[in-house]
C-alpha distance (Angstrom), angle and dihedral (degrees) to the residues before:
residue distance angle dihedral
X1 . . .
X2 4.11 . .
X3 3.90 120.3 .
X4 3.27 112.1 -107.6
X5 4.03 124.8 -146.7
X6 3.93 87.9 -13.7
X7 3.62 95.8 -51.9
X8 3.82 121.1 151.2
X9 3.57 118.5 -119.7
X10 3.89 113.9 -95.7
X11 3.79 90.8 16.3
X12 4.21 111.6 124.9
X13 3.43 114.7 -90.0
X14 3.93 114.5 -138.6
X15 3.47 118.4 -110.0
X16 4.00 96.3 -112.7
X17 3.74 85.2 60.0
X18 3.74 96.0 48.7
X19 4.02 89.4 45.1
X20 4.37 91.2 60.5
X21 3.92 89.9 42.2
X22 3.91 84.8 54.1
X23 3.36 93.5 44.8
X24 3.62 91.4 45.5
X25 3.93 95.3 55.2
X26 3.63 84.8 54.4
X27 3.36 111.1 54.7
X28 3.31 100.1 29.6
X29 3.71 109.8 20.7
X30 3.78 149.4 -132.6
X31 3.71 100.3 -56.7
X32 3.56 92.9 53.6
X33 3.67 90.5 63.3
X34 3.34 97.0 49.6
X35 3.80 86.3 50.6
X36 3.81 96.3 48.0
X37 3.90 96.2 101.5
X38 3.78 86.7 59.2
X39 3.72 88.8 53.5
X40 3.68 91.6 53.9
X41 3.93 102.3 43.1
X42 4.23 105.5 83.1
X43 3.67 140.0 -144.6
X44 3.58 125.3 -141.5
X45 3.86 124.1 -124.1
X46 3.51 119.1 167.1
X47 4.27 105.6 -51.6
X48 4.05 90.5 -26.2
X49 4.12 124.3 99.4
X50 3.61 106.7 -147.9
X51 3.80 126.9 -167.0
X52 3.36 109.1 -114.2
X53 3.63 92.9 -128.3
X54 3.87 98.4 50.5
X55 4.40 86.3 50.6
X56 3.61 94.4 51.5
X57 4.26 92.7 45.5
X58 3.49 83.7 50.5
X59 4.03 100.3 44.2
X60 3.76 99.0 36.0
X61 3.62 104.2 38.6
X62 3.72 118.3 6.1
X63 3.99 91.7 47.5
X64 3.73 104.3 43.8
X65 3.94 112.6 99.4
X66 4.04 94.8 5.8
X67 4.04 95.3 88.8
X68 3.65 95.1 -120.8
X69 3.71 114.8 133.1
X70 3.95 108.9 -134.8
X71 3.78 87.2 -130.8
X72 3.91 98.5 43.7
X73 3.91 79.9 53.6
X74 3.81 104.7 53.6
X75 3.88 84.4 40.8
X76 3.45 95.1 53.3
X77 4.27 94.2 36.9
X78 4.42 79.8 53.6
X79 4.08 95.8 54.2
X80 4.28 83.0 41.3
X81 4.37 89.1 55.1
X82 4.42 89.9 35.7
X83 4.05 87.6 50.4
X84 3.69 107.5 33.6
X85 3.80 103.2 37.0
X86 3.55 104.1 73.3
X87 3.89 81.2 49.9
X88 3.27 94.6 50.9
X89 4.00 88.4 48.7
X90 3.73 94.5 49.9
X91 4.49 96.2 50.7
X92 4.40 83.0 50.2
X93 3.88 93.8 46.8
X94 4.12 86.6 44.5
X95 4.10 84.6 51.2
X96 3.53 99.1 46.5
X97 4.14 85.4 46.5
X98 4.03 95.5 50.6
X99 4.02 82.5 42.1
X100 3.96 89.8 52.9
X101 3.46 90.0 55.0
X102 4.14 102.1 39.4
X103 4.20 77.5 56.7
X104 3.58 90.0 50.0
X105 3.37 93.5 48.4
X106 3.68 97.4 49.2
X107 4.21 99.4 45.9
X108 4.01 86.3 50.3
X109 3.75 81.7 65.2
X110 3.67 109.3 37.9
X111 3.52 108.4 152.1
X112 3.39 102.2 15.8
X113 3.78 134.1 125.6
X114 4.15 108.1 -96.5
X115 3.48 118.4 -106.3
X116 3.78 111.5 -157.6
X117 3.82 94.6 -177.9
X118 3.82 92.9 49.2
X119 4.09 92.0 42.8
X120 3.83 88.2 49.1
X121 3.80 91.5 49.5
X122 3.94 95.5 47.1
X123 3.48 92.5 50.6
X124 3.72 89.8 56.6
X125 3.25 94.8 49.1
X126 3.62 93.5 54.2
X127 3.76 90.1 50.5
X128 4.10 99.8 -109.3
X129 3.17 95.4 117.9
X130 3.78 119.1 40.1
X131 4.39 134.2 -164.3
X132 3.34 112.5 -101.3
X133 3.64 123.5 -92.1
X134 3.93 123.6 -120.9
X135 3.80 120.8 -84.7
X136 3.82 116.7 -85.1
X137 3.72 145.0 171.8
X138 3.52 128.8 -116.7
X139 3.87 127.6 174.4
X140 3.66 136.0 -176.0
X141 3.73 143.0 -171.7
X142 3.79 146.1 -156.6
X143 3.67 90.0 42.5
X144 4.14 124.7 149.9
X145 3.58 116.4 -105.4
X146 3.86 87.2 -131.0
X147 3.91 80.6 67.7
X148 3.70 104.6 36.8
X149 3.67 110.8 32.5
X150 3.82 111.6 10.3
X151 3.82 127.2 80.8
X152 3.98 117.3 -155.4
X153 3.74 138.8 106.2
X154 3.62 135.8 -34.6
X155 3.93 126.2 -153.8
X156 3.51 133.1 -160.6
X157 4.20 122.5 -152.0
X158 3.94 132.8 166.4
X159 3.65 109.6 -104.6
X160 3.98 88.8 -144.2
X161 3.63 88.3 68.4
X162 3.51 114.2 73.8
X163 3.84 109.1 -177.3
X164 4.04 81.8 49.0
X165 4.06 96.5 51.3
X166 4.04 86.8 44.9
X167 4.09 91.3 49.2
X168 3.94 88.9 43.7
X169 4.01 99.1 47.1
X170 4.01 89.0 42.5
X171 4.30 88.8 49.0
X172 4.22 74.9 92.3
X173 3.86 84.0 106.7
X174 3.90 125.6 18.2
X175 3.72 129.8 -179.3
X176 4.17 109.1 -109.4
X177 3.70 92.5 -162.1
X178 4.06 93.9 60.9
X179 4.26 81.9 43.0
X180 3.22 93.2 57.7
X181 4.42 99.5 36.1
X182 3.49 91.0 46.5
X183 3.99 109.8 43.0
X184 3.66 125.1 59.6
X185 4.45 90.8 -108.9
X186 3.67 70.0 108.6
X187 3.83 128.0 52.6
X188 3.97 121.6 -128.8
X189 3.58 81.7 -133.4
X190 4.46 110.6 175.0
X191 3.87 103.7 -59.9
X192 3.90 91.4 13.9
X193 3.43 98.6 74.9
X194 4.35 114.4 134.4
X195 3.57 94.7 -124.4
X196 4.00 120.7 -177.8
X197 3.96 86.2 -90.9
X198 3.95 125.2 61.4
X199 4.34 104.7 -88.1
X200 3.80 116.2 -155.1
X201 3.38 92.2 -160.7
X202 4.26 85.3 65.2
X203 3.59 92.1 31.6
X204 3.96 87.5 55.5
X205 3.86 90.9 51.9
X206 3.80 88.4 55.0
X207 3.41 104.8 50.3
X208 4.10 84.9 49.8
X209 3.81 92.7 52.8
X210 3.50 90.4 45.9
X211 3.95 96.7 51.3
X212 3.65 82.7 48.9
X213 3.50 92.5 54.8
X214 4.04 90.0 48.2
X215 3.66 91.3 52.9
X216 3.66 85.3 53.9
X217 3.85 90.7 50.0
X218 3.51 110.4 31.9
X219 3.62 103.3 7.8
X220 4.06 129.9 -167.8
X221 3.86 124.1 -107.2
X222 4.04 77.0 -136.3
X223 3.31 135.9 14.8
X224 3.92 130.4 -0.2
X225 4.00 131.7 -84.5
X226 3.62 88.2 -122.7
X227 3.52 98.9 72.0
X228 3.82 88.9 28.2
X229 4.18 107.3 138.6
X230 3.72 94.4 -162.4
X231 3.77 151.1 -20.5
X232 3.82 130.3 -136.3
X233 4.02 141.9 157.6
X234 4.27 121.4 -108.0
X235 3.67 107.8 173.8
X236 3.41 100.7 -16.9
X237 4.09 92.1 -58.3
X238 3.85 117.2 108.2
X239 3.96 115.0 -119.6
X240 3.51 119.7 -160.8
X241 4.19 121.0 -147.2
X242 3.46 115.7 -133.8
X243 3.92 134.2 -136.2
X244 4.13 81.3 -127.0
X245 3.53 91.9 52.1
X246 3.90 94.2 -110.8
X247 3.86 115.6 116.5
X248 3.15 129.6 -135.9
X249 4.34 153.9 -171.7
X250 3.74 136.2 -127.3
X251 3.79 119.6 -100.7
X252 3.90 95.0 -108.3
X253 3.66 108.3 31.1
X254 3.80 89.8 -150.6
X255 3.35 100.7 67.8
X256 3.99 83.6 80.6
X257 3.73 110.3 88.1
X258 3.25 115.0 157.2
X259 4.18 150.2 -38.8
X260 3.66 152.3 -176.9
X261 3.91 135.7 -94.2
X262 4.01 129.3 11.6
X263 3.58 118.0 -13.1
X264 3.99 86.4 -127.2
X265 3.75 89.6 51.7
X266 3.66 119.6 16.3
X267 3.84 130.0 -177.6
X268 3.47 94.6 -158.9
X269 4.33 139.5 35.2
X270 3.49 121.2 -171.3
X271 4.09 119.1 -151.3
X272 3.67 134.4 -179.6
X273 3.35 134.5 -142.8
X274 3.82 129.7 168.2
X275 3.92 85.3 -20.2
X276 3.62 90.4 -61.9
X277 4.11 116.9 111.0
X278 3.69 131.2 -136.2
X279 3.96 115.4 -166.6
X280 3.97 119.4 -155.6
X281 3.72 107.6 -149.1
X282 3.63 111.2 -155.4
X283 3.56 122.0 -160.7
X284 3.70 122.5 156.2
X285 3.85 96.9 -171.7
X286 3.60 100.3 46.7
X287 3.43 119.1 107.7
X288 3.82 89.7 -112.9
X289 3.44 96.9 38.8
X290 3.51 103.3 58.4
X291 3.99 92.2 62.2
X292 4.07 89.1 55.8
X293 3.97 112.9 83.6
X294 3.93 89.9 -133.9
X295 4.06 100.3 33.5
X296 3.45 95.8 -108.3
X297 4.21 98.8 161.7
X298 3.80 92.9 179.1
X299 3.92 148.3 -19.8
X300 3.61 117.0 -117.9
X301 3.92 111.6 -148.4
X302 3.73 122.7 -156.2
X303 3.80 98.0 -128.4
X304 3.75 133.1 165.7
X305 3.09 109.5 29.1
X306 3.89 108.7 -172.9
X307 3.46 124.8 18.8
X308 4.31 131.4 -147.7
X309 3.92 104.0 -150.5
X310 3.94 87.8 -159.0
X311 4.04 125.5 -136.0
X312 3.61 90.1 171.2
X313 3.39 141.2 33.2
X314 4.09 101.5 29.1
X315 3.79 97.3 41.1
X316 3.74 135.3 34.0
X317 3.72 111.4 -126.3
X318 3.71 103.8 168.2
X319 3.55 115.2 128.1
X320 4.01 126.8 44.6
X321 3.36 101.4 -84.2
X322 3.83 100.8 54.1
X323 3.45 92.9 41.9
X324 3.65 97.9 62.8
X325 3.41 85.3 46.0
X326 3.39 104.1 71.2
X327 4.32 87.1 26.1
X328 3.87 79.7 64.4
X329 4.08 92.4 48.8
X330 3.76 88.9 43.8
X331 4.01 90.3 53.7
X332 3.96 101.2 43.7
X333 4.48 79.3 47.3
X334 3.78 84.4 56.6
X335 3.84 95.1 41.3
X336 3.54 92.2 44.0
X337 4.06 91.8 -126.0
X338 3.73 107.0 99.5
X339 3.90 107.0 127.2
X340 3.61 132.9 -177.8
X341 3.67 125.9 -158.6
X342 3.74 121.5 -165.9
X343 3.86 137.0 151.8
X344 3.84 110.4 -104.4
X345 3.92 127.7 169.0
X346 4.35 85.0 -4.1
X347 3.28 92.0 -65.8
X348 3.63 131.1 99.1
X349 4.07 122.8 -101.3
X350 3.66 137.0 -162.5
X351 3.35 118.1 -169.2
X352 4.19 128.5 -162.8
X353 3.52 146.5 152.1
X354 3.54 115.5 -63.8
X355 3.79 114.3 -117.6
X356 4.29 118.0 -125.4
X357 3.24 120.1 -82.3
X358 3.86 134.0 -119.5
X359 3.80 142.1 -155.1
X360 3.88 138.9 175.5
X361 3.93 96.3 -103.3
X362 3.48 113.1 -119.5
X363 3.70 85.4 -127.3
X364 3.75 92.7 52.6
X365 3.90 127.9 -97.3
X366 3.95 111.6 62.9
X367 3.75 134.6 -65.0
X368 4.01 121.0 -154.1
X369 3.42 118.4 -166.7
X370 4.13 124.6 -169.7
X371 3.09 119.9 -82.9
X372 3.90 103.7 -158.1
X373 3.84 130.2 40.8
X374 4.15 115.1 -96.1
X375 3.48 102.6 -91.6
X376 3.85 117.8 -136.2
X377 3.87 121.3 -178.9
X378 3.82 129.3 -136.2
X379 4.02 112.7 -129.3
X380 3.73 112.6 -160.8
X381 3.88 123.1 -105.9
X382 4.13 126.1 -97.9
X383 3.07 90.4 -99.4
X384 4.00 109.6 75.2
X385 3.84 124.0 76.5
X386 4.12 116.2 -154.1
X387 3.85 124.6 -152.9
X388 4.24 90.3 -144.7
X389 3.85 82.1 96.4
X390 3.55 133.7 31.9
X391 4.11 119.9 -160.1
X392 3.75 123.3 -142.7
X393 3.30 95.7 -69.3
X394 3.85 100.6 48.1
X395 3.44 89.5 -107.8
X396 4.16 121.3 136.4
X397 4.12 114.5 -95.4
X398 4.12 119.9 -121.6
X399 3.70 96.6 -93.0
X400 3.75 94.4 -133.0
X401 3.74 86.3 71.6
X402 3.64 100.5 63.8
X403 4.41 86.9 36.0
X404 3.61 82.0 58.6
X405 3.75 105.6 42.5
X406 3.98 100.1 42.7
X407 3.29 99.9 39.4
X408 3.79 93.0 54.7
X409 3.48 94.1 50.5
X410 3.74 92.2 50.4
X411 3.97 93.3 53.2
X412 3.88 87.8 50.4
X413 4.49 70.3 81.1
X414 3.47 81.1 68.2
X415 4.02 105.4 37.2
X416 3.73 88.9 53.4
X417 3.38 105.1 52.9
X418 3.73 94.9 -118.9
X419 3.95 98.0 129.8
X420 3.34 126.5 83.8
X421 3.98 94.3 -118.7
X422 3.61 125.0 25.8
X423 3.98 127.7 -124.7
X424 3.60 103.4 -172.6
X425 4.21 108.4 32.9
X426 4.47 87.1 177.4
X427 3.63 83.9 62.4
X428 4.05 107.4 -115.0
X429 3.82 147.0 109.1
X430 3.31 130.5 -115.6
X431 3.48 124.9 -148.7
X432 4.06 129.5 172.2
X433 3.76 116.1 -147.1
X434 3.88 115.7 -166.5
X435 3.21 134.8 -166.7
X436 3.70 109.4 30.0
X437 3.73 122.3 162.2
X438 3.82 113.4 -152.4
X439 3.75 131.8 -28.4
X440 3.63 98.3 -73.9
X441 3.79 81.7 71.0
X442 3.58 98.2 47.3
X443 4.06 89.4 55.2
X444 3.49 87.4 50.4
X445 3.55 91.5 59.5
X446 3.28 92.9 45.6
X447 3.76 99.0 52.5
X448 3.94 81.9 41.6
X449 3.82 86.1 66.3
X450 3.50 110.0 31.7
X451 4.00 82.0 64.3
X452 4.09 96.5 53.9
X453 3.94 83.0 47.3
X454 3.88 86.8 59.1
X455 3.89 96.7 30.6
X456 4.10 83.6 60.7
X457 3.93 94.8 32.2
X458 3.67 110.1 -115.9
X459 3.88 109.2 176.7
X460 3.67 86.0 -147.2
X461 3.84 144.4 25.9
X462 4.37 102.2 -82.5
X463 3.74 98.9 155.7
X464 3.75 110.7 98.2
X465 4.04 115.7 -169.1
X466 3.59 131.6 -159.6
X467 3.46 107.2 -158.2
X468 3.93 128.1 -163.3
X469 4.02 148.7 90.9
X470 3.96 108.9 -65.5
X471 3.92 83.2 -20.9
X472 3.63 102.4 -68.0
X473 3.73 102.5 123.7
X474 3.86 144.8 103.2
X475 4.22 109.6 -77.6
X476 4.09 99.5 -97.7
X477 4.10 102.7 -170.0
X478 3.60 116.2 -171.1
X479 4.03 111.7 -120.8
X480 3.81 110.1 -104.8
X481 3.69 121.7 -141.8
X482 3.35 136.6 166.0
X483 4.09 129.2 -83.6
X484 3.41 120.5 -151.8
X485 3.88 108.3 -142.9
């Protein structure tokens, strides 16, 4: 066993000490202990000390297939820490002076009554808050639909946690029946009760607050999908059997866009509504199936549709180790090979990205649809420094740097096609950057990452921010242009 901070061998550790070695075997496991010494020992390149461990991730597995020479990348990562730190410096030291005089402000008036129209005015005065510019135009391209046009749910995941980032990138589709069985949207009313074995009773209320949800969504011209005997394709439009024997359509023809099996007797129908896709799975064998007049076993939802894999707020990657860690995660997400194998249920598990999925298009030819959520990742604020490099003067880099650097160059996986899925089909990055305070900070980031798109030669402008504190701000896009190379 290593000394640690100086400490003799044998001699009791303090309790602080033993509470971040804990933590450590937790989130990141045992290996990376018994790697930690080859996070801490450093490699020279040019005035930056980088641990060993963070230089070969970078080399050996981030770099290879991308383009980027190792050496044009350190190079380029040096000039980034010599031009942007004293910047960096200079926006913290004007926080820390607005936040002097906020304090100030408040402890003159302990006590008193608050004065919103006086705190407002003082904090313009100071230069906090600022007037509002004049109205301009900004446009952007090569950006996801799931960004630009559709409307559904976001989910956030720790990077570090690889069964977790799988779950939340495949949470693309999820199965409304087990929703709605398992959660308490429905009551375990007397006979309705979940049980540890499947209940028709429960199973019976789903599939009726489901149909009532798909007459909501796609709704019949006649009729309702609850009582709905069967479901089958003339002509490319879907017709709809009726308990009367009469058939019928849906409201809006369009909303059908696609399914699986014969046209007499599918397994699968594909609707639409506000670009999001429900599936009916029909199945008159299953054990579900067989208690719904038409066989529908299940409704797929499309659910989350973009992803944040987070570096920041619900982890801490700080040092070496964890930030290769969830580097590592980010890459396999981008290769489409991460894999996480756990024991669930006694029985063994391995868990990966789901592949695309695809349909006979109502239309004819064949529709695919993706099969995981867009995946975004979380960069950390200005304000933390990381020990995985060291500048010229041996002191600890602005974290965002590094955030901004290696992650890039691990979705240039993704950019080029080299995966064996694809996250972004329009061609960009995405990258959330919290915690900004003011514009000057947003045009730092900005500047901070039109240089890593030239330091890894991107012909055009791919990263895509989302700028704001903890996320809750207006969509700011940086303006793409063209690079001549």
């Amino acid at each position: 066993m290593p000394s640690w901070s100086g400490r003799s061998i044998g001699e009791p550790v303090p309790y602080p000490l033993r509470q971040a070695a804990w933590t450590l075997y937790v989130q990141c496991g045992k290996e990376s202990i018994e790697n930690w010494g080859h996070m801490t020992e450093r490699i020279q390149k040019g005035s930056l000390r980088i641990a060993a461990g963070l230089h070969d991730f970078v080399v050996n597995e981030a770099v290879p297939g991308t383009g980027v020479e190792p050496e044009a990348f350190w190079k380029a990562f040096e000039a980034i820490v010599h031009d942007f730190g004293p910047r960096n410096r200079a926006l913290l030291a004007k926080r820390d002076e607005l936040q002097a005089k906020i304090d100030e402000w408040h402890r003159a008036r302990r006590g008193q009554p608050h004065d919103t129209a006086a705190y407002q005015a003082f904090l313009r005065e100071i230069g906090y808050l600022l007037p509002e510019g004049e109205d301009f135009e900004i446009s952007t391209s090569s950006v996801d639909p799931e960004i630009a046009e559709i409307a559904g749910p976001q989910l956030v995941v720790p990077v570090t946690n690889a069964r977790y980032a799988l779950n939340a990138a495949n949470a693309r589709w999820g199965s409304f029946y087990d929703a709605l069985y398992g959660t308490d949207v429905l009551p375990q009313t007397e006979g309705r009760e979940k049980g540890t074995t499947y209940n028709p009773a429960r199973g019976q209320a789903v599939m009726d607050y489901a149909g009532s949800f798909l007459d909501e969504a796609v709704p019949l011209a006649g009729g309702s999908h609850r009582t709905a005997t069967a479901y089958h394709i003339d002509g490319g439009r879907l017709v709809v059997a009726l308990p009367d024997g009469t058939e019928t359509g849906l409201v809006d023809p369009g909303q059908f866009v696609g399914y699986l099996g014969d046209d007499g007797e599918p397994t699968s129908i594909l609707l639409r509504n506000n670009g999001l896709h429900m599936e009916l799975v029909i199945d008159r064998e299953d054990i579900v199936g067989r208690d719904h007049p038409a066989g529908v076993r299940d409704v797929m939802l499309e659910a989350a549709m973009t992803t944040i894999q987070d570096c920041e707020d619900s982890v801490a990657t700080v040092d070496a180790g964890d930030k290769v860690l969830a580097y590592r995660n980010w890459l396999g997400l981008m290769k489409g090979d991460l894999e996480a194998t756990f024991e669930k249920g006694g029985k063994t598990v391995t868990r990966r990205l789901n592949p695309d999925r695809a349909f006979k298009a109502a239309g004819g030819g064949m529709l695919t649809l993706p099969g995981r959520s867009l995946m975004l990742v979380r960069n950390v604020g200005p304000l933390l420094t990381t020990d995985a490099v060291l500048d010229g003067d041996g002191k600890e880099i602005p974290e965002e740097f590094l955030d901004a650097m290696v992650t890039a160059l691990v979705a240039m996986h993704d950019l080029k096609r080299l995966g064996r899925l694809r996250n972004s089909r329009a061609g960009s990055m995405y990258i959330v950057k919290p915690k900004l305070h003011g514009p000057e900070e947003v045009v730092f980031s900005c500047d901070l990452f039109g240089r890593v798109e030239d330091a890894l030669g991107f012909f055009s402008r791919v990263l895509e921010q989302d700028i704001g504190y903890r996320d809750v701000a207006a969509k700011v896009d940086q303006l793409k242009s063209s690079n001549s190379k």
